[in-house]
Biopython code that builds the backbone (N, CA, C, O; Angstrom):
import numpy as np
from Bio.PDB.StructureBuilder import StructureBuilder

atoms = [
    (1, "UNK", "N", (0.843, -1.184, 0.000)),
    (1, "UNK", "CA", (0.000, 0.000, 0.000)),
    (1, "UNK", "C", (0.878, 1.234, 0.000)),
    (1, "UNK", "O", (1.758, 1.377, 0.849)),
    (2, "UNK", "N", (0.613, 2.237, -1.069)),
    (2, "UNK", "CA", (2.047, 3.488, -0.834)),
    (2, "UNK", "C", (0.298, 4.682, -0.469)),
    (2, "UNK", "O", (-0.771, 4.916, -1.033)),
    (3, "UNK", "N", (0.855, 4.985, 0.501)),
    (3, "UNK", "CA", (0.420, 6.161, 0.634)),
    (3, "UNK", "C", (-0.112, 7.723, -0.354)),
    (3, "UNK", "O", (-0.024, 8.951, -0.359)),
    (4, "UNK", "N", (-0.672, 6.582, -1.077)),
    (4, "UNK", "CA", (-0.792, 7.957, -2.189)),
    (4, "UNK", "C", (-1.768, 9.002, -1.826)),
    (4, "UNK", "O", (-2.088, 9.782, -2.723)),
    (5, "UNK", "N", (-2.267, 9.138, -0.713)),
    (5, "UNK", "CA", (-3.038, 10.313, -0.282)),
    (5, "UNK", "C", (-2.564, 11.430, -0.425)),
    (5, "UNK", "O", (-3.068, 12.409, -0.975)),
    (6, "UNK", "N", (-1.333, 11.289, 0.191)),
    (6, "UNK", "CA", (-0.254, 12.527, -0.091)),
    (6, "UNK", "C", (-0.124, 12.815, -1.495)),
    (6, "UNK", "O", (-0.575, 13.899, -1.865)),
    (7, "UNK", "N", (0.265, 12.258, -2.122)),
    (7, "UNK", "CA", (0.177, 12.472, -3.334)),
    (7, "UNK", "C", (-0.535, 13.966, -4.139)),
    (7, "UNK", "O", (-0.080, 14.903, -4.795)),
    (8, "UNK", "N", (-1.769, 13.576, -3.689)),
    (8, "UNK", "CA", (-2.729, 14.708, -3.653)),
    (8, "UNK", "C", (-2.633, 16.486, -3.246)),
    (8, "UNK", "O", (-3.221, 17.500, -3.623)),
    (9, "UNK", "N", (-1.684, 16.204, -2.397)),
    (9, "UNK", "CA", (-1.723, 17.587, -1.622)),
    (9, "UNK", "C", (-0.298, 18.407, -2.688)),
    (9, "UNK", "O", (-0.063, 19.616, -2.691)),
    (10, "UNK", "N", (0.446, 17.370, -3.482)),
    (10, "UNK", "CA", (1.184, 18.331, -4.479)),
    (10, "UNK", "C", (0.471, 19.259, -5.104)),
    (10, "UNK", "O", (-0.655, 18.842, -5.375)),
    (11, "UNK", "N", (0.709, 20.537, -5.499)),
    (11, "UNK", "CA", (-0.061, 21.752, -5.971)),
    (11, "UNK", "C", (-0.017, 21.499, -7.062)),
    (11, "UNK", "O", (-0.616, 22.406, -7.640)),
    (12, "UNK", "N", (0.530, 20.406, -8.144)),
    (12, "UNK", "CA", (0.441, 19.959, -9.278)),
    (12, "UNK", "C", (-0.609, 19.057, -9.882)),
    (12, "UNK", "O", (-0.875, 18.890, -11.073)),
    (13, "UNK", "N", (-1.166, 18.497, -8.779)),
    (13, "UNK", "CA", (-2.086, 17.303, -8.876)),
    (13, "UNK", "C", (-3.155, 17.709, -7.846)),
    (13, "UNK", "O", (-4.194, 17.056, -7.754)),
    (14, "UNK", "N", (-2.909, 18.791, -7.063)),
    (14, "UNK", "CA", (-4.127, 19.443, -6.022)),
    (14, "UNK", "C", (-5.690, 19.662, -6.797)),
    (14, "UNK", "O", (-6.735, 19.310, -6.251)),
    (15, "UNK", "N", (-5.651, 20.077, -7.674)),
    (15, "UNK", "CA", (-6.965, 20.470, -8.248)),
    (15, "UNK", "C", (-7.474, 19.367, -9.148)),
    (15, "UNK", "O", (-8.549, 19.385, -9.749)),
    (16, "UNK", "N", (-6.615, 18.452, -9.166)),
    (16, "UNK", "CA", (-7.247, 17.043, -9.638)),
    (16, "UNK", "C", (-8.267, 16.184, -9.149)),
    (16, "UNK", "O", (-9.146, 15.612, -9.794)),
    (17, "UNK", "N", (-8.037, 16.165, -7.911)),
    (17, "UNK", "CA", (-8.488, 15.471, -6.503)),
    (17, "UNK", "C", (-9.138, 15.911, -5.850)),
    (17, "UNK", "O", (-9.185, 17.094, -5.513)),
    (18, "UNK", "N", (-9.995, 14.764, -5.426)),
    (18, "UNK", "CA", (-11.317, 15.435, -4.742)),
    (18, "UNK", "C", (-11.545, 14.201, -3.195)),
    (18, "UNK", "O", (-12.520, 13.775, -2.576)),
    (19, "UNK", "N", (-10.265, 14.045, -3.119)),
    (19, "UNK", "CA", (-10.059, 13.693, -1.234)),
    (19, "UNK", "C", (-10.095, 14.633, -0.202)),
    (19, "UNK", "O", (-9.517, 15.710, -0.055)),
    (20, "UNK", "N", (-11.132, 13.818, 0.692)),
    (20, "UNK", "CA", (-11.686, 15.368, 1.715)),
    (20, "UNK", "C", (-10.351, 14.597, 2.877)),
    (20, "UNK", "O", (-9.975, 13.426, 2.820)),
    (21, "UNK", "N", (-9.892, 15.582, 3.781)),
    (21, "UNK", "CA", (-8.946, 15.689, 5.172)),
    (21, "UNK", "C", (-9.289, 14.057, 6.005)),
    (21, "UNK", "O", (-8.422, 13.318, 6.471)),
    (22, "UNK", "N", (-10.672, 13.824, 6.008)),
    (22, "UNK", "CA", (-11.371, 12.836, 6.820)),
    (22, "UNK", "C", (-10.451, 11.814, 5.996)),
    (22, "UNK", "O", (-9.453, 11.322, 6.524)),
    (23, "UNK", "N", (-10.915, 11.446, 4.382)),
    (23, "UNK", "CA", (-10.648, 10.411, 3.997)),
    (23, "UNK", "C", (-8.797, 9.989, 4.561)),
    (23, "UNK", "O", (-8.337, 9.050, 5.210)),
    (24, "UNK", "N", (-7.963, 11.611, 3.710)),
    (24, "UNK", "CA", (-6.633, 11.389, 3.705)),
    (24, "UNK", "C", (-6.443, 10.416, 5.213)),
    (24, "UNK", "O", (-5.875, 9.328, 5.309)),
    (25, "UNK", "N", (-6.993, 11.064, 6.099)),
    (25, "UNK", "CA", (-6.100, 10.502, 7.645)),
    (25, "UNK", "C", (-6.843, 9.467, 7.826)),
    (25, "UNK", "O", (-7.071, 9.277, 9.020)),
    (26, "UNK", "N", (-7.404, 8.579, 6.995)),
    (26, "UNK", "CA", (-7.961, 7.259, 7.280)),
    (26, "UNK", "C", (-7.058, 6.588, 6.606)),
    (26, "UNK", "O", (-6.822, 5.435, 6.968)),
    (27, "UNK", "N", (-6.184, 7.283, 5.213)),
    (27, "UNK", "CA", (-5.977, 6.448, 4.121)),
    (27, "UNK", "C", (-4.214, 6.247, 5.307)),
    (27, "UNK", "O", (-3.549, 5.337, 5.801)),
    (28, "UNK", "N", (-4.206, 7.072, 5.265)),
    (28, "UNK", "CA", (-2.803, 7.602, 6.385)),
    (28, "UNK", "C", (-2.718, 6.851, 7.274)),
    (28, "UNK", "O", (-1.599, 6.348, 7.380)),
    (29, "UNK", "N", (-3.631, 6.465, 8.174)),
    (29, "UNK", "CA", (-3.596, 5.597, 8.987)),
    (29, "UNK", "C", (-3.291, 3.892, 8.625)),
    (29, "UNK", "O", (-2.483, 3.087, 9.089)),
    (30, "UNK", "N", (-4.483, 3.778, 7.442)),
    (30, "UNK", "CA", (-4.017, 2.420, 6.725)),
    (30, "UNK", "C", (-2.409, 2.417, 6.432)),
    (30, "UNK", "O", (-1.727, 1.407, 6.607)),
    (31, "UNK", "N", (-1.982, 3.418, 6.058)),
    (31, "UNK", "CA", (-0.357, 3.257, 5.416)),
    (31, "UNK", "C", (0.006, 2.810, 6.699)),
    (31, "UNK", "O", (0.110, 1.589, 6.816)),
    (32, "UNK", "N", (0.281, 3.687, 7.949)),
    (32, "UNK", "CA", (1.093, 3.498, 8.952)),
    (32, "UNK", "C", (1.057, 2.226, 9.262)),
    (32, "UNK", "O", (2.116, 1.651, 9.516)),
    (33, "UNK", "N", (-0.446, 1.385, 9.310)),
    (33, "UNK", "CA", (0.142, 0.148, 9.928)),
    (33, "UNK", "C", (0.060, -0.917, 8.835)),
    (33, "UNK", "O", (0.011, -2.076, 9.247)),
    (34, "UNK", "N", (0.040, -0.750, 7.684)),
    (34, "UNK", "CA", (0.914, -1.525, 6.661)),
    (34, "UNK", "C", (2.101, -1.594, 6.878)),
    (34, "UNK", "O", (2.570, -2.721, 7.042)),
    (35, "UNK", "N", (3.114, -0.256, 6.963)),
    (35, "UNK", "CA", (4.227, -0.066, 7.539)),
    (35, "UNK", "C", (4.740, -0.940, 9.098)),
    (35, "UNK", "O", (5.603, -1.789, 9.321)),
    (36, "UNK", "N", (4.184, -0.553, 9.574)),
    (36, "UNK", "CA", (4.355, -1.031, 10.912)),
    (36, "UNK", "C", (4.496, -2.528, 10.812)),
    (36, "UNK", "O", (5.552, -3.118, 11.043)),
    (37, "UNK", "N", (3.177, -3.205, 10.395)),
    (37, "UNK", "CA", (3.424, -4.495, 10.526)),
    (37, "UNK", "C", (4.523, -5.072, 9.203)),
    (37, "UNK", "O", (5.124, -6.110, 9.478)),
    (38, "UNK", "N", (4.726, -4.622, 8.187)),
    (38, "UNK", "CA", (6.139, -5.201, 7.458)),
    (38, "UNK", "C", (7.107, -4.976, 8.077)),
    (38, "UNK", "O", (7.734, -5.992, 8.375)),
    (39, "UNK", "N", (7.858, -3.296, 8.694)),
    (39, "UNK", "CA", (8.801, -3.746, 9.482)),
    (39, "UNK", "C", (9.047, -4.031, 10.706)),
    (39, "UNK", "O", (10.215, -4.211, 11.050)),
    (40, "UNK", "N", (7.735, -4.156, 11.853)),
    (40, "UNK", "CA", (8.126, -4.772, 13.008)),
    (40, "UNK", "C", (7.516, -6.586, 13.349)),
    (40, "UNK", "O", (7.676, -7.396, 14.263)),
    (41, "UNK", "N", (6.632, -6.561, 11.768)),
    (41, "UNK", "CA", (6.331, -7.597, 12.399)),
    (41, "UNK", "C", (6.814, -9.095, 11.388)),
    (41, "UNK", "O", (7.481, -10.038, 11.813)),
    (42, "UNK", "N", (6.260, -8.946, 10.003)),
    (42, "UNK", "CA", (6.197, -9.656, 8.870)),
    (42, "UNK", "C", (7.641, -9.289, 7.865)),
    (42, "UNK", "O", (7.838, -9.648, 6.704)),
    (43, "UNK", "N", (8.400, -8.582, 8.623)),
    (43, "UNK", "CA", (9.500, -8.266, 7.246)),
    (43, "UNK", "C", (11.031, -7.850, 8.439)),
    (43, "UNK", "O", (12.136, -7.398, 8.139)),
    (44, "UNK", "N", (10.352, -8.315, 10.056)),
    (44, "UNK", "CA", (11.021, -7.953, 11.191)),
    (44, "UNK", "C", (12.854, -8.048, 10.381)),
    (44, "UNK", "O", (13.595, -7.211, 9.865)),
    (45, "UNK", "N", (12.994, -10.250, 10.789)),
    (45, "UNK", "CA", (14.532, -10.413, 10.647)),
    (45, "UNK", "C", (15.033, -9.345, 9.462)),
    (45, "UNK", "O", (15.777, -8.402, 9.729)),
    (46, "UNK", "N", (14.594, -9.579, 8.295)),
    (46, "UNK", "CA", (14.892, -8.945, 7.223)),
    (46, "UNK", "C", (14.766, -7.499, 7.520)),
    (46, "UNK", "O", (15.459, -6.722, 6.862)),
    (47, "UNK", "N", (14.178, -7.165, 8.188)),
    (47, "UNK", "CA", (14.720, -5.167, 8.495)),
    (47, "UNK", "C", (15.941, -4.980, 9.126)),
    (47, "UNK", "O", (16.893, -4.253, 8.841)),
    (48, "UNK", "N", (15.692, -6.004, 10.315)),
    (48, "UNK", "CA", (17.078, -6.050, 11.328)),
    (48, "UNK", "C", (18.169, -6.383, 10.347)),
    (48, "UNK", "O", (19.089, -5.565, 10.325)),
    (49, "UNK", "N", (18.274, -7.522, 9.441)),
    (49, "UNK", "CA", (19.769, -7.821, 8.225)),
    (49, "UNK", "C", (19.893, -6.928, 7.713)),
    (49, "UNK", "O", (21.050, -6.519, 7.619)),
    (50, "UNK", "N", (18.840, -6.156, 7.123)),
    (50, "UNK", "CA", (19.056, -4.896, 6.236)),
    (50, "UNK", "C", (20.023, -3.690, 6.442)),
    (50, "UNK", "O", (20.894, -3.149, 5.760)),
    (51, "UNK", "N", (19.399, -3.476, 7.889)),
    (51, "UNK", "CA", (20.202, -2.647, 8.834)),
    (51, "UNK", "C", (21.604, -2.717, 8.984)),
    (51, "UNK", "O", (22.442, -1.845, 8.752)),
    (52, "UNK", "N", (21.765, -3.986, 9.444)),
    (52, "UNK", "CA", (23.234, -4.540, 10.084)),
    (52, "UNK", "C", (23.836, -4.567, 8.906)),
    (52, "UNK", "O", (24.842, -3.862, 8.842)),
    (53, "UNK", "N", (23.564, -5.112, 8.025)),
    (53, "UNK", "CA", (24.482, -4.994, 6.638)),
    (53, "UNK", "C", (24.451, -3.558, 5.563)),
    (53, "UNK", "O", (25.407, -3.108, 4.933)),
    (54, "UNK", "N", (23.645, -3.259, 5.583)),
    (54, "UNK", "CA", (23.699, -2.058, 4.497)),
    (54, "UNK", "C", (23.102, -0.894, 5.182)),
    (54, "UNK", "O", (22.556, -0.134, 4.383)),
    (55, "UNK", "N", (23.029, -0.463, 6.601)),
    (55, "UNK", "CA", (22.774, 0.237, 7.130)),
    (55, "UNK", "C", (21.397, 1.365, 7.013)),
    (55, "UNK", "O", (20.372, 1.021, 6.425)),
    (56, "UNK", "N", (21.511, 2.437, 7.514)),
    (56, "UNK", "CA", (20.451, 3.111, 6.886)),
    (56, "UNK", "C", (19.787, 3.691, 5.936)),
    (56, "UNK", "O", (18.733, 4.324, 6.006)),
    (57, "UNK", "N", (20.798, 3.321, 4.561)),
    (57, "UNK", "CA", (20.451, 3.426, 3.314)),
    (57, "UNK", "C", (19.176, 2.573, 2.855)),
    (57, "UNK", "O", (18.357, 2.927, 2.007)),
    (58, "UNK", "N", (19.168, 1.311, 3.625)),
    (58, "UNK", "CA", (18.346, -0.198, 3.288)),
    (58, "UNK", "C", (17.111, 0.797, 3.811)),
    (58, "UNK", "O", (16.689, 1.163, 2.714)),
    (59, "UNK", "N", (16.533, 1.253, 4.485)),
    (59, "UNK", "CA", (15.279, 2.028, 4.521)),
    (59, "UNK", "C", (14.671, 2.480, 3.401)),
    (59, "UNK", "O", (13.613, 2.188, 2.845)),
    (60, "UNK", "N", (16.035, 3.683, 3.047)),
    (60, "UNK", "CA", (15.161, 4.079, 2.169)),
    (60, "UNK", "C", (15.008, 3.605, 0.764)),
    (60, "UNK", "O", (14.137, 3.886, -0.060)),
    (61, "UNK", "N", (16.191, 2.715, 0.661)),
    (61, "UNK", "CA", (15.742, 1.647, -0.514)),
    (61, "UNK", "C", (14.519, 0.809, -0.457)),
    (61, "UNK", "O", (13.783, 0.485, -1.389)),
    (62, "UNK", "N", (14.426, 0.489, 0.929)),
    (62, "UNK", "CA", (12.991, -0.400, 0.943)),
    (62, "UNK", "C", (11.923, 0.532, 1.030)),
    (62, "UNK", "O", (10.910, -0.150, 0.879)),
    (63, "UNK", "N", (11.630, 1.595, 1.175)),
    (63, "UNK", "CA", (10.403, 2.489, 1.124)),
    (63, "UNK", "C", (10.495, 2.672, -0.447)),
    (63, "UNK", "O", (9.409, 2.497, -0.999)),
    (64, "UNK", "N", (11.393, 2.938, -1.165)),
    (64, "UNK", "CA", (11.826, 3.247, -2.757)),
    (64, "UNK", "C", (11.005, 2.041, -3.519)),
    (64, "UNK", "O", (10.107, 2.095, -4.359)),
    (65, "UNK", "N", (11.550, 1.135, -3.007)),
    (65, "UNK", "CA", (11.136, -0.354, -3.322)),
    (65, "UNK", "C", (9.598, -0.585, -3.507)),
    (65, "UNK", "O", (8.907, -1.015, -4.430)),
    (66, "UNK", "N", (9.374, -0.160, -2.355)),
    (66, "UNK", "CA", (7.612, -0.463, -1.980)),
    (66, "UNK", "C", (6.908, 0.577, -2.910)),
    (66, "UNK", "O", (6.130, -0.009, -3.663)),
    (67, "UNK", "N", (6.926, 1.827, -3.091)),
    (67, "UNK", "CA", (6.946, 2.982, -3.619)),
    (67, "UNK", "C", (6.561, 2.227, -5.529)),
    (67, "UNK", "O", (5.498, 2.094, -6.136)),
    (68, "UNK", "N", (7.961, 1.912, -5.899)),
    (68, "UNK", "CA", (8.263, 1.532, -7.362)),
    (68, "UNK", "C", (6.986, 0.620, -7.902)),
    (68, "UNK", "O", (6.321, 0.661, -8.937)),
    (69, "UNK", "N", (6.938, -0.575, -6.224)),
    (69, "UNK", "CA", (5.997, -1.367, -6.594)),
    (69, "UNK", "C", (4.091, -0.767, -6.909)),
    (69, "UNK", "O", (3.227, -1.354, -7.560)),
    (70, "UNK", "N", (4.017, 0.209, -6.357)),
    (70, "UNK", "CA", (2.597, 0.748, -6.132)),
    (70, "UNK", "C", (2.810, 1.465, -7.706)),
    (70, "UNK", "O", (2.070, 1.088, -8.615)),
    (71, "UNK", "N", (3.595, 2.247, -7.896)),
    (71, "UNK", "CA", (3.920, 2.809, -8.799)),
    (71, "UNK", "C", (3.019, 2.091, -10.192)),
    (71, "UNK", "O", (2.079, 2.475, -10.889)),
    (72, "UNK", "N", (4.053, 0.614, -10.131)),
    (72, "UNK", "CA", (3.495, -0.662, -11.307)),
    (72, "UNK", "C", (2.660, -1.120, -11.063)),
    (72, "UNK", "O", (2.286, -1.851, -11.980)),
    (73, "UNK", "N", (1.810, -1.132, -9.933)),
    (73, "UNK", "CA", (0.376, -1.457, -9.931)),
    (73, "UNK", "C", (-0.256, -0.354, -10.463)),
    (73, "UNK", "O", (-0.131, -0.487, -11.680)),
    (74, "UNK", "N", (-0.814, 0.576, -10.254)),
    (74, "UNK", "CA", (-1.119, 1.489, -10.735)),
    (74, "UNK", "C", (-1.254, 1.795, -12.179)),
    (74, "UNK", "O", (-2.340, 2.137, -12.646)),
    (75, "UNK", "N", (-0.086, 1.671, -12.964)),
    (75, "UNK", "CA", (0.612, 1.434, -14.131)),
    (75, "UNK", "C", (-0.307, 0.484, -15.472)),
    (75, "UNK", "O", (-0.620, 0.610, -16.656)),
    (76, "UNK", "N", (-0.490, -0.781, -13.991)),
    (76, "UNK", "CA", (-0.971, -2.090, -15.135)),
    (76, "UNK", "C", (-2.283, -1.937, -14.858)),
    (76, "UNK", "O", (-2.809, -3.050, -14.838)),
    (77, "UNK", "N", (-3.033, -1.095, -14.641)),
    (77, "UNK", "CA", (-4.341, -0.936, -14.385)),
    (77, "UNK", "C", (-4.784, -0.447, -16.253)),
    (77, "UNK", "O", (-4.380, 0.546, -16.858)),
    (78, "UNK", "N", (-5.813, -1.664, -16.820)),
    (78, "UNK", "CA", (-6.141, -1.300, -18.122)),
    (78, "UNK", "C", (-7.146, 0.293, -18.406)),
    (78, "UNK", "O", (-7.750, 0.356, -19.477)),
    (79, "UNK", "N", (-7.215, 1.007, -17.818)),
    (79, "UNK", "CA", (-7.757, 2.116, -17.905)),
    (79, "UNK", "C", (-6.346, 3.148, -18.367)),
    (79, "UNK", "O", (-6.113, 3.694, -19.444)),
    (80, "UNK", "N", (-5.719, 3.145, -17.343)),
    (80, "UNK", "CA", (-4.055, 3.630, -17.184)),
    (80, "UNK", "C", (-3.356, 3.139, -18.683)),
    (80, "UNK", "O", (-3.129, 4.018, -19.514)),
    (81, "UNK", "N", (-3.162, 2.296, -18.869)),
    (81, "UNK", "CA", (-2.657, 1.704, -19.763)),
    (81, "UNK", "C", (-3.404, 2.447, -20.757)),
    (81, "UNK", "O", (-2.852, 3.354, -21.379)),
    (82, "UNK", "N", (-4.784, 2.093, -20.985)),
    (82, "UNK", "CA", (-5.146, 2.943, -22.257)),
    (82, "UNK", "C", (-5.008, 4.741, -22.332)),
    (82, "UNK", "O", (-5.041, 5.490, -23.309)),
    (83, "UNK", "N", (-4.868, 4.986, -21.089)),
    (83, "UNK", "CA", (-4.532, 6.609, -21.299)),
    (83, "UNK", "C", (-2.552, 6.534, -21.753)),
    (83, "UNK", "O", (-2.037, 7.482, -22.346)),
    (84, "UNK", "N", (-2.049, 5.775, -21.505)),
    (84, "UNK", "CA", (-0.306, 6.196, -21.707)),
    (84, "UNK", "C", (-0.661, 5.543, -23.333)),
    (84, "UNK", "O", (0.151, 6.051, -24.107)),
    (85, "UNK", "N", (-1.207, 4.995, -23.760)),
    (85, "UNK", "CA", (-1.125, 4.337, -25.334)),
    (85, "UNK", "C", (-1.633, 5.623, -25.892)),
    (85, "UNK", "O", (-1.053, 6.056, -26.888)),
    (86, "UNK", "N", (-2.649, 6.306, -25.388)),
    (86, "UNK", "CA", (-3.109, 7.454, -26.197)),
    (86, "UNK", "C", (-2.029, 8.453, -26.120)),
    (86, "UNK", "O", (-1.722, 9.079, -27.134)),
    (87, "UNK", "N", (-1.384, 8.668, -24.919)),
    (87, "UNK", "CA", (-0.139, 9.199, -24.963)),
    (87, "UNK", "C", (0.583, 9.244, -25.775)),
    (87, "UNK", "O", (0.770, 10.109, -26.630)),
    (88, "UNK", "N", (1.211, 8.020, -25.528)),
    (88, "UNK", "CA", (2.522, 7.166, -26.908)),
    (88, "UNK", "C", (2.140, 7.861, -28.358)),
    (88, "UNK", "O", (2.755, 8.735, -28.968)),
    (89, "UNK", "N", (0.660, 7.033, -28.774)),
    (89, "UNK", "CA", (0.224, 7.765, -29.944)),
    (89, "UNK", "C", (0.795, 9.196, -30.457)),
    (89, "UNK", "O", (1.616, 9.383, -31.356)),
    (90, "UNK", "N", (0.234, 10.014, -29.761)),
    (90, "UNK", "CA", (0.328, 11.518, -30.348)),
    (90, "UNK", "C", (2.073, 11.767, -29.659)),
    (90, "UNK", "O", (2.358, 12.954, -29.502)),
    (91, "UNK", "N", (3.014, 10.897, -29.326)),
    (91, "UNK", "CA", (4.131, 11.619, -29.368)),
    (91, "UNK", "C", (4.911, 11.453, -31.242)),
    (91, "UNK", "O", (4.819, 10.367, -31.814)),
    (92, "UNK", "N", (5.401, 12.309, -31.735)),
    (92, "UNK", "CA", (6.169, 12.221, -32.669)),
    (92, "UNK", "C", (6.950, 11.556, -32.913)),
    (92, "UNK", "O", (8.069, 11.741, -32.432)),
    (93, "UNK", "N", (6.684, 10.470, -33.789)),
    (93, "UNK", "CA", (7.560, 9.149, -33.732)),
    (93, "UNK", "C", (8.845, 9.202, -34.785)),
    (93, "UNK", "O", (9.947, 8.657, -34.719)),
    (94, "UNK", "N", (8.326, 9.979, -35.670)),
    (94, "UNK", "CA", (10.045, 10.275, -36.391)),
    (94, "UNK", "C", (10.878, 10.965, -35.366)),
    (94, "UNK", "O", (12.077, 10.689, -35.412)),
    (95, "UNK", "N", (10.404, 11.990, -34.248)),
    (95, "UNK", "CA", (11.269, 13.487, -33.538)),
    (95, "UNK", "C", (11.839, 11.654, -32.661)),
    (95, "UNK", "O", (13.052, 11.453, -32.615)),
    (96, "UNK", "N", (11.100, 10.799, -32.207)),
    (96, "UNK", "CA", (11.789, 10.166, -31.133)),
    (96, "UNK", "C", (12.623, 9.136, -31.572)),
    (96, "UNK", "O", (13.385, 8.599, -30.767)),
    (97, "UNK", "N", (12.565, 8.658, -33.174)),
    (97, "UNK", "CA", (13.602, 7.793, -33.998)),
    (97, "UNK", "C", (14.776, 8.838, -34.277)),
    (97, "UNK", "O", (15.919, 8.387, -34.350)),
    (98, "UNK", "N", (14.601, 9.972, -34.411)),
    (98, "UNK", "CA", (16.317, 10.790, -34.531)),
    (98, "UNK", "C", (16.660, 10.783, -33.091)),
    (98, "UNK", "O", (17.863, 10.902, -32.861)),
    (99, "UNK", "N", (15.833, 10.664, -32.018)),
    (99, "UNK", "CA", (16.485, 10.848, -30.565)),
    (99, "UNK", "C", (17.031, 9.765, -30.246)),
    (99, "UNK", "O", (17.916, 9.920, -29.404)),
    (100, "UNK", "N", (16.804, 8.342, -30.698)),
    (100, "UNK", "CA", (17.653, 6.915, -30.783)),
    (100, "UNK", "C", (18.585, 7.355, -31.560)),
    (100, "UNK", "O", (19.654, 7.648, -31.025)),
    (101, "UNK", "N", (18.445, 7.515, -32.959)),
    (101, "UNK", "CA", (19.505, 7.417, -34.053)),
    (101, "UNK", "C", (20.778, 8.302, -33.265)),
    (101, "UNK", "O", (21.823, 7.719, -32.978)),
    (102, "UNK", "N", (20.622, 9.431, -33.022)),
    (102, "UNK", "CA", (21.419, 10.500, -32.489)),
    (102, "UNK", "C", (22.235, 10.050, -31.127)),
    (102, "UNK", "O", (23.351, 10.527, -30.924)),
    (103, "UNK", "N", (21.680, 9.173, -30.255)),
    (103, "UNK", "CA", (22.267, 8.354, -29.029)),
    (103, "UNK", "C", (22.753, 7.417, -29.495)),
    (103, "UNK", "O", (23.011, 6.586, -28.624)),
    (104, "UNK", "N", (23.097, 7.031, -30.743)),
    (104, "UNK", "CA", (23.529, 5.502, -31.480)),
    (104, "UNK", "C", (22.845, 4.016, -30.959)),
    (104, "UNK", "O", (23.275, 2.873, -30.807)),
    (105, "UNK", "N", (21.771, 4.581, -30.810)),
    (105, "UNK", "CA", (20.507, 3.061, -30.537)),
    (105, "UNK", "C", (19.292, 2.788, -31.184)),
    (105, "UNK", "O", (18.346, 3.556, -31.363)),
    (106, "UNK", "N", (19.423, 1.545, -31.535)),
    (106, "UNK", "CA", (18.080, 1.119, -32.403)),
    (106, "UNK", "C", (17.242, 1.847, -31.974)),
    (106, "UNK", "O", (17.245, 2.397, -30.873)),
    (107, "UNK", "N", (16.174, 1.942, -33.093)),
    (107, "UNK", "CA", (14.781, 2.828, -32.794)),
    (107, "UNK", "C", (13.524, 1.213, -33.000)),
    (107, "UNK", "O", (12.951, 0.546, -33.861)),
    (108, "UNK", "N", (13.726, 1.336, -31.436)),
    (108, "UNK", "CA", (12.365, -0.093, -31.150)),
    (108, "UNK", "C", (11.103, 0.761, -31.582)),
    (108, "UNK", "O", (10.834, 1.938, -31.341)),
    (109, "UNK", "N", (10.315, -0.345, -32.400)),
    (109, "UNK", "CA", (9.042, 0.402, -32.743)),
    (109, "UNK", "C", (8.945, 1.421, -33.550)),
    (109, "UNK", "O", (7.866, 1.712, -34.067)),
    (110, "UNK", "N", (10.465, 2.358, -33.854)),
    (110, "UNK", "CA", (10.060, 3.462, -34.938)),
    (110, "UNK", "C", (10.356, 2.926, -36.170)),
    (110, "UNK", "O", (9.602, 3.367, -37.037)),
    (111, "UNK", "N", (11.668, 1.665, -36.811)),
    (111, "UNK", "CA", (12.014, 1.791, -37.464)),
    (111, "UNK", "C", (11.772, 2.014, -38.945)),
    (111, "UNK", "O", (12.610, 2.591, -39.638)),
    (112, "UNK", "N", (10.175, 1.376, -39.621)),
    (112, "UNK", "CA", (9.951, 2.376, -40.656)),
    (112, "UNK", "C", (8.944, 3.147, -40.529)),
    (112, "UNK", "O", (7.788, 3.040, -40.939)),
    (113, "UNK", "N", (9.774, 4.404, -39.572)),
    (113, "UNK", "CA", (9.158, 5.734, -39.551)),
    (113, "UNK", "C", (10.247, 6.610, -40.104)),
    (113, "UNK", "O", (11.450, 6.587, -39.845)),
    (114, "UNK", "N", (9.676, 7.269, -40.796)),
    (114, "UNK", "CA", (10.815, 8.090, -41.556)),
    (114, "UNK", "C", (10.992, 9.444, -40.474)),
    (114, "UNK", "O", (10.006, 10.066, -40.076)),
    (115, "UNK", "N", (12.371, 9.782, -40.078)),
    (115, "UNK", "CA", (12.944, 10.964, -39.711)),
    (115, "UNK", "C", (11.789, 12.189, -39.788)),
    (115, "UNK", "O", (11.413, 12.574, -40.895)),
    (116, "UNK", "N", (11.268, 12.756, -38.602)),
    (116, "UNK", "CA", (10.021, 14.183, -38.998)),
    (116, "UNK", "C", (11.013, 15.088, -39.592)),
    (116, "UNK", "O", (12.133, 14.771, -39.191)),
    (117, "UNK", "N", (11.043, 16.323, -40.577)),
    (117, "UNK", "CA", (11.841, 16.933, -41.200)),
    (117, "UNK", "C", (11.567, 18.514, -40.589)),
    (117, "UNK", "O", (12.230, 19.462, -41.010)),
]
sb = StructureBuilder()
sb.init_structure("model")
sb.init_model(0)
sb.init_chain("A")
sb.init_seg("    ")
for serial, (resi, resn, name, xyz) in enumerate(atoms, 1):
    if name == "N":
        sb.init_residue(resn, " ", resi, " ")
    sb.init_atom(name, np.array(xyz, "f"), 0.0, 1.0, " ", f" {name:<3s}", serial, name[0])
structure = sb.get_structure()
């Protein structure tokens, strides 16, 4: 579960959203003890190894981690998916085959698209 309540309160995505204060600190609360119980209870030894070996970096790799994963859920949701294809679509597929060609890497998917001029 990533906390995407927060999410919301960016001034970029603020007027998108229509989460009232009540909901956020319910959703907030769910995070905390998702949290809680992976690292004190269900992910305990493995927090404690994490620690001892790779110190306090392993946190925030594992919040990164958890994060990435919500991220790709989100992602593979077929609604989502059909909005980034409509995306893809209208980007300029010759402007992004000279942006391969120009980095010296195959152009996956552009190749007979001719160069936009």
């Amino acid at each position: 579960m990533l906390a995407g309540d927060e999410l919301s309160l960016n001034p970029s995505v603020q007027p998108l959203s229509s989460i009232t204060d009540e909901q956020r600190d319910a959703l907030t609360r769910q995070s905390v003890e998702y949290y809680r119980r992976l690292l004190f209870t269900d992910c305990r030894q493995q927090t404690i190894d994490a620690l001892k070996y790779e110190g306090p970096v392993a946190m925030t790799s594992g919040f990164q981690t958890i994060g990435a994963v919500a991220a790709r859920e989100l992602m593979s949701h077929p609604k989502t998916q059909a909005g980034m294809k409509a995306l893809t679509a209208a980007i300029d597929k010759g402007k992004m085959a000279e942006l391969y060609k120009d980095a010296g890497l195959p152009t996956p998917g552009f190749e007979t698209v001719q160069p936009a001029k």
